[in-house]
C-alpha positions as YAML, in Angstrom:
chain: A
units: angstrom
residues:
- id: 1
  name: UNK
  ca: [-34.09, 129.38, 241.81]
- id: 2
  name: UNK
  ca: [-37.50, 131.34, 242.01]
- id: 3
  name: UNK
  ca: [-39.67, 130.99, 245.23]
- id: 4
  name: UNK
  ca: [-43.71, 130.49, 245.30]
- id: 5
  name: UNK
  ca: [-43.56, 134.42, 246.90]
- id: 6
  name: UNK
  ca: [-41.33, 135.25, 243.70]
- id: 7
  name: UNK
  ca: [-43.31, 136.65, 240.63]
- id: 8
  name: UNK
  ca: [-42.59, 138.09, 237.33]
- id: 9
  name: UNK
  ca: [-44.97, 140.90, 235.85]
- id: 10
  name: UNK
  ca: [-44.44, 141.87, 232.45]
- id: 11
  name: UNK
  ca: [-46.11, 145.33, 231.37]
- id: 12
  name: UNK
  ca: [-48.19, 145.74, 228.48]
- id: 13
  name: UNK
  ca: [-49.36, 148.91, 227.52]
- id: 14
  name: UNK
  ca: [-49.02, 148.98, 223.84]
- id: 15
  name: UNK
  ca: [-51.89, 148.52, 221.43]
- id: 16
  name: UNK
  ca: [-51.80, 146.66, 218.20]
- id: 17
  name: UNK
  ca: [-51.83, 148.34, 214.91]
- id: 18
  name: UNK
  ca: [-54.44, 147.14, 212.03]
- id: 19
  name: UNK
  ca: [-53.10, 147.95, 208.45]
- id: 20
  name: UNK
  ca: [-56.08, 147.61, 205.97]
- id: 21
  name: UNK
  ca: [-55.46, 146.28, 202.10]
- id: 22
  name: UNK
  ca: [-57.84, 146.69, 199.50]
- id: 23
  name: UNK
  ca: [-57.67, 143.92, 196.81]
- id: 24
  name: UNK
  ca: [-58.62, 144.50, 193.22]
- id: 25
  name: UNK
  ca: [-60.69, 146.32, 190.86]
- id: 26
  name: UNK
  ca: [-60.42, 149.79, 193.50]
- id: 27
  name: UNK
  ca: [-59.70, 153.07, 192.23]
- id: 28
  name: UNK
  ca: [-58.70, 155.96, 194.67]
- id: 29
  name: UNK
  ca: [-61.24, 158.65, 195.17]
- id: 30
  name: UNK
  ca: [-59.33, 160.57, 197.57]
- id: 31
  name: UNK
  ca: [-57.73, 160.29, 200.82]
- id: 32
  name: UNK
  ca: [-59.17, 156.88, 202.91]
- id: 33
  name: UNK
  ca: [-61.80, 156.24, 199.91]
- id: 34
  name: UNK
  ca: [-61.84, 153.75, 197.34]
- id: 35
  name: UNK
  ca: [-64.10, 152.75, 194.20]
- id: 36
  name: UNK
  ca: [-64.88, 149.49, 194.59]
- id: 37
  name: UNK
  ca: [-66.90, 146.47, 193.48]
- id: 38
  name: UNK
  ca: [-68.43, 143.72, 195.52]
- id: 39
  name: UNK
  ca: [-65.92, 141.13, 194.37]
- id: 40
  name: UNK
  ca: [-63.10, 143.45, 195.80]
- id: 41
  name: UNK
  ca: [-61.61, 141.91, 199.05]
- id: 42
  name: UNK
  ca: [-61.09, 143.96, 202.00]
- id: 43
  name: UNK
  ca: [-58.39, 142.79, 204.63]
- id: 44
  name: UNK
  ca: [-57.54, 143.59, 207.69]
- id: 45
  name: UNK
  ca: [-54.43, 142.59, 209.46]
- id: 46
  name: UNK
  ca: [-53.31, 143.33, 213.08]
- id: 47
  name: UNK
  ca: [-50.12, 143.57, 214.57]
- id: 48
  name: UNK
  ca: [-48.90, 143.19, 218.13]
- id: 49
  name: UNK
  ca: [-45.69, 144.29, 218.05]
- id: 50
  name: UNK
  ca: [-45.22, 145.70, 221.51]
- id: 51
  name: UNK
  ca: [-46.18, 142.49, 223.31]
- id: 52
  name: UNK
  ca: [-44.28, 140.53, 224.74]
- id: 53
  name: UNK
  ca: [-46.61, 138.83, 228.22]
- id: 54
  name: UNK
  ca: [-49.26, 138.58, 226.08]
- id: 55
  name: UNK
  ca: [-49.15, 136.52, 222.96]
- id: 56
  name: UNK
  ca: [-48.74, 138.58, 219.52]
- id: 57
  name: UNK
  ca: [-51.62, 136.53, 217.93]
- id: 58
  name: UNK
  ca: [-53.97, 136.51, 220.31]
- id: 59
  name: UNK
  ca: [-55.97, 139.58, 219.05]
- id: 60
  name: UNK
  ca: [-59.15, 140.47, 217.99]
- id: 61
  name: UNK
  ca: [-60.02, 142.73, 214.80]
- id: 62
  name: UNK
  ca: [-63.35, 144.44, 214.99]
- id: 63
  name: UNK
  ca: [-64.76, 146.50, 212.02]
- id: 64
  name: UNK
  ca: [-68.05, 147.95, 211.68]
- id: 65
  name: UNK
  ca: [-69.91, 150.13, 208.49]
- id: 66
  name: UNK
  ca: [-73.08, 151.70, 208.06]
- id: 67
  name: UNK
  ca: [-74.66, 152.30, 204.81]
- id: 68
  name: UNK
  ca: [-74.96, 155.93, 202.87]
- id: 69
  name: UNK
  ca: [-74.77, 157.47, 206.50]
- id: 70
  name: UNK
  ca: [-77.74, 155.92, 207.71]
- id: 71
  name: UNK
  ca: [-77.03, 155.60, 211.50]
- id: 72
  name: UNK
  ca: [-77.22, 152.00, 211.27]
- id: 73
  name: UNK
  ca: [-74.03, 149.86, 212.15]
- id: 74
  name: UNK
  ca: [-73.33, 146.30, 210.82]
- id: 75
  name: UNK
  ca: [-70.99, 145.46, 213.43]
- id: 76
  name: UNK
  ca: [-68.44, 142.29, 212.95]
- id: 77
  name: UNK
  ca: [-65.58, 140.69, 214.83]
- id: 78
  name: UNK
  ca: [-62.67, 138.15, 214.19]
- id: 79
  name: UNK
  ca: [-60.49, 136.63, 216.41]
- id: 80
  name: UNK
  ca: [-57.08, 136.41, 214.83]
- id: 81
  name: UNK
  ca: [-54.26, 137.97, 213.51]
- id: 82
  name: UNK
  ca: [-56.17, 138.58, 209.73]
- id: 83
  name: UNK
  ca: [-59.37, 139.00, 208.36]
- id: 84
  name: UNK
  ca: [-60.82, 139.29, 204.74]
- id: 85
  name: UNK
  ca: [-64.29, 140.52, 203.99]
- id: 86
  name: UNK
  ca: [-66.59, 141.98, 201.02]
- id: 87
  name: UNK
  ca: [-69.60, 144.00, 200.84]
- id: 88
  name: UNK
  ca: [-72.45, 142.35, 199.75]
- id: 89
  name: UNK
  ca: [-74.22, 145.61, 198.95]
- id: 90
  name: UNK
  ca: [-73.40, 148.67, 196.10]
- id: 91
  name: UNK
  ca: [-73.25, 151.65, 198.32]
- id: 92
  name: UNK
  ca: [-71.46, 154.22, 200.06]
- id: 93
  name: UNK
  ca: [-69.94, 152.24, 202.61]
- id: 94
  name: UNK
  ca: [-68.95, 154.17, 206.04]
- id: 95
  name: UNK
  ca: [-65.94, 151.33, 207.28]
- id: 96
  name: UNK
  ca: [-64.35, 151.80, 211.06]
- id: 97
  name: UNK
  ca: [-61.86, 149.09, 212.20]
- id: 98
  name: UNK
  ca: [-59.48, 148.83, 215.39]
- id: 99
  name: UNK
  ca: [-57.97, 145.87, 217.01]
- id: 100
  name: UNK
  ca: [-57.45, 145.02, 220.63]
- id: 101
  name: UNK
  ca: [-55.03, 142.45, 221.95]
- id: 102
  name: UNK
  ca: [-55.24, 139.91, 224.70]
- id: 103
  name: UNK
  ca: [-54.14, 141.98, 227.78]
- id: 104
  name: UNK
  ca: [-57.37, 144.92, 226.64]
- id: 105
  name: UNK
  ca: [-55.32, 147.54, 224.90]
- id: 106
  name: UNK
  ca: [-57.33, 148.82, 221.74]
- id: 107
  name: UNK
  ca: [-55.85, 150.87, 219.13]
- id: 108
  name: UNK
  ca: [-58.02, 154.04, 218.26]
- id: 109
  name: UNK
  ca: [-60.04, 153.60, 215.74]
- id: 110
  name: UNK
  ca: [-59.69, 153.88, 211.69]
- id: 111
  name: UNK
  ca: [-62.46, 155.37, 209.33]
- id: 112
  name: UNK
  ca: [-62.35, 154.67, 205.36]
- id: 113
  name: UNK
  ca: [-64.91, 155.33, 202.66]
- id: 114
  name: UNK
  ca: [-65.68, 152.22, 200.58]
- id: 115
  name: UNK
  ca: [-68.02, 153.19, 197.57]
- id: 116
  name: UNK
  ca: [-69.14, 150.00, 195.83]
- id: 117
  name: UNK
  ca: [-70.69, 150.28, 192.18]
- id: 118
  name: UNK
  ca: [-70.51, 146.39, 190.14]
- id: 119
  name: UNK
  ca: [-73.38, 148.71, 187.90]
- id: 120
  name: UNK
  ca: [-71.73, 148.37, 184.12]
- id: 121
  name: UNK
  ca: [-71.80, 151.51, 182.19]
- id: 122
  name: UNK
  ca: [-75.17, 152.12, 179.82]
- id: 123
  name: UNK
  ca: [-73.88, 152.48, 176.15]
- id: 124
  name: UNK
  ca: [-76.48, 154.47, 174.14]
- id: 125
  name: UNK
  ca: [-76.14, 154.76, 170.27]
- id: 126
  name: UNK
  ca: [-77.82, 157.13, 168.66]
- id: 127
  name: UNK
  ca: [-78.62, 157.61, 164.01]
- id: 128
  name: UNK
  ca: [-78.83, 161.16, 163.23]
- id: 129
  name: UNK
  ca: [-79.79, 160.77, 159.97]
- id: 130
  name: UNK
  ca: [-80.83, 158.69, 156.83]
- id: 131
  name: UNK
  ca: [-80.60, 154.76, 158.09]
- id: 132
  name: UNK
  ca: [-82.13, 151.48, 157.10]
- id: 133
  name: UNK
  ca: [-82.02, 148.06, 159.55]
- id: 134
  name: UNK
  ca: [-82.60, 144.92, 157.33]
- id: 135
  name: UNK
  ca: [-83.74, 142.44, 160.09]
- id: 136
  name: UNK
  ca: [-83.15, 139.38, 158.00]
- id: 137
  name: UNK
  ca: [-79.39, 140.21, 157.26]
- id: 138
  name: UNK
  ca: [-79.20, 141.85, 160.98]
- id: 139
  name: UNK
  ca: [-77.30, 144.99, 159.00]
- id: 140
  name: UNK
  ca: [-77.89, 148.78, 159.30]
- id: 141
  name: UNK
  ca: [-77.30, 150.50, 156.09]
- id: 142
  name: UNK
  ca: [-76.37, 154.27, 156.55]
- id: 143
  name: UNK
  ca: [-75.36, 157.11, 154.17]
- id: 144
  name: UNK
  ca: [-72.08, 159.26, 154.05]
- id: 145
  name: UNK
  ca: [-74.38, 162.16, 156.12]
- id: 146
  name: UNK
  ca: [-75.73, 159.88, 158.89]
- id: 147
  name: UNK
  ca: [-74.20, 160.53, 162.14]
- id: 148
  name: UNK
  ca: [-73.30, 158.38, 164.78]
- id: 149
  name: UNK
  ca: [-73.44, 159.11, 168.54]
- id: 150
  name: UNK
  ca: [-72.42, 156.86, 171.20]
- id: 151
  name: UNK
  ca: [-72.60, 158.01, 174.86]
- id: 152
  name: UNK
  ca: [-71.43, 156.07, 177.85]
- id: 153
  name: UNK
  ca: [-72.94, 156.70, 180.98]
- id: 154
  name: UNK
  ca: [-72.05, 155.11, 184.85]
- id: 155
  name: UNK
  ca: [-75.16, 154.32, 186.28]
- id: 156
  name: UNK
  ca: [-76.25, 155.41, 189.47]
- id: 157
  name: UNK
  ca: [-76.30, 155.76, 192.92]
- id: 158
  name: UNK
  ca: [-72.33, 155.97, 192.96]
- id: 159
  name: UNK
  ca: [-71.27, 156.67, 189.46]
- id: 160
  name: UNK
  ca: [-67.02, 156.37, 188.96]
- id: 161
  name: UNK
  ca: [-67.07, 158.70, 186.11]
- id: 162
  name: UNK
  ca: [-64.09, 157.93, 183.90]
- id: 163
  name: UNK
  ca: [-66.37, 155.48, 181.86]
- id: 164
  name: UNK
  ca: [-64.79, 154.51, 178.19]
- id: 165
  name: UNK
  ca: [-66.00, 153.01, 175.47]
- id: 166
  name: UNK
  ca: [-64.07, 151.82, 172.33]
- id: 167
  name: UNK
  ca: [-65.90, 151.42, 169.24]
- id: 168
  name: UNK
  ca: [-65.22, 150.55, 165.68]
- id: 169
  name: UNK
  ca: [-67.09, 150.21, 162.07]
- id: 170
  name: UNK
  ca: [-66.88, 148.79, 158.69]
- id: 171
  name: UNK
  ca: [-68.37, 148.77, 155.34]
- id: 172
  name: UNK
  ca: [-69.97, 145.86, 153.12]
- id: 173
  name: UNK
  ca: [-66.46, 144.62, 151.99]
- id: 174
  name: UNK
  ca: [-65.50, 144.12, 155.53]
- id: 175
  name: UNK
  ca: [-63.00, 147.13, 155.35]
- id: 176
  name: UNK
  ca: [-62.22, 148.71, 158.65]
- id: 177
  name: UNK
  ca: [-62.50, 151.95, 158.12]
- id: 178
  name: UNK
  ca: [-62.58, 153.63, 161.42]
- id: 179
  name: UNK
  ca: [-62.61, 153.03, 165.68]
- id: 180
  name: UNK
  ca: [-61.94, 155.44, 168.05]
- id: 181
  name: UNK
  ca: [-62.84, 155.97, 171.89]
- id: 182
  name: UNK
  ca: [-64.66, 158.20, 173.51]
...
């Protein structure tokens, strides 16, 4: 039997902990950076393991990211245990992201680079050499002494680098006679 006088406190001094997943395409660039595109989902989840007065899921996830080091914060917030985001932008994206939970503790916060490039690659082909296009037929006739040169280039402002491209040829007869990547 508990009395009106008779109260129970329950101490919470434990902040949450936000874990951050990057969906797919992302390559690593280095420690806390990732090559991204805009389609690549970011989420954020936050957990409240250390309380017990307050409830677990009653949290809120902030995150905020400025653009190429600009100064300027886009500053968001969600309240909930998750949230999934993209950027709508290619750039060098500056991300921060903490989480508080109901009774005001607040984790310190987390700082990831995001660079997003959804820029293709520009393919370049270059003759070096005797050739001849026949428009009507849409066919390039070369000699044995023509050369071919393909380059692949990532466009800028935040080139990935590590650009392929797989290319192939044939003759009249429809022979293969050669592919290869560069």
């Amino acid at each position: 039997y508990c009395s009106d006088a008779e109260r129970f406190f329950i101490l919470d001094r434990t902040p949450p902990v936000t874990t951050k997943t990057v969906g797919e395409p992302k390559l690593v660039c280095g420690d806390n950076c990732y090559y991204i595109t805009q389609n690549t989902q970011i989420t954020l989840t936050c957990v409240d393991s250390g309380s017990q007065g307050c409830n677990s899921n009653d949290v809120t996830i902030y995150w905020r990211y400025q653009i190429n080091n600009n100064g300027t914060w886009f500053e968001f917030s969600h309240h909930g245990p998750e949230v999934t985001f993209t950027y709508p932008e290619d750039s060098n994206h500056t991300l921060e992201y903490w989480c508080a939970d109901k009774c005001g503790n607040e984790e310190p916060k987390h700082t990831e680079i995001d660079i997003v490039d959804t820029l293709p690659p520009i393919i370049t082909k270059e003759f070096i050499g005797p050739t001849y296009y026949n428009e009507t037929e849409g066919i390039r006739y070369i000699d044995g002494v023509t050369v071919i040169q393909i380059n692949a280039t990532d466009q800028e402002p935040h080139p990935v680098g590590g650009v392929t491209c797989d290319w192939d040829y044939e003759v009249l007869d429809a022979q293969k006679l050669g592919q290869g990547e560069i």
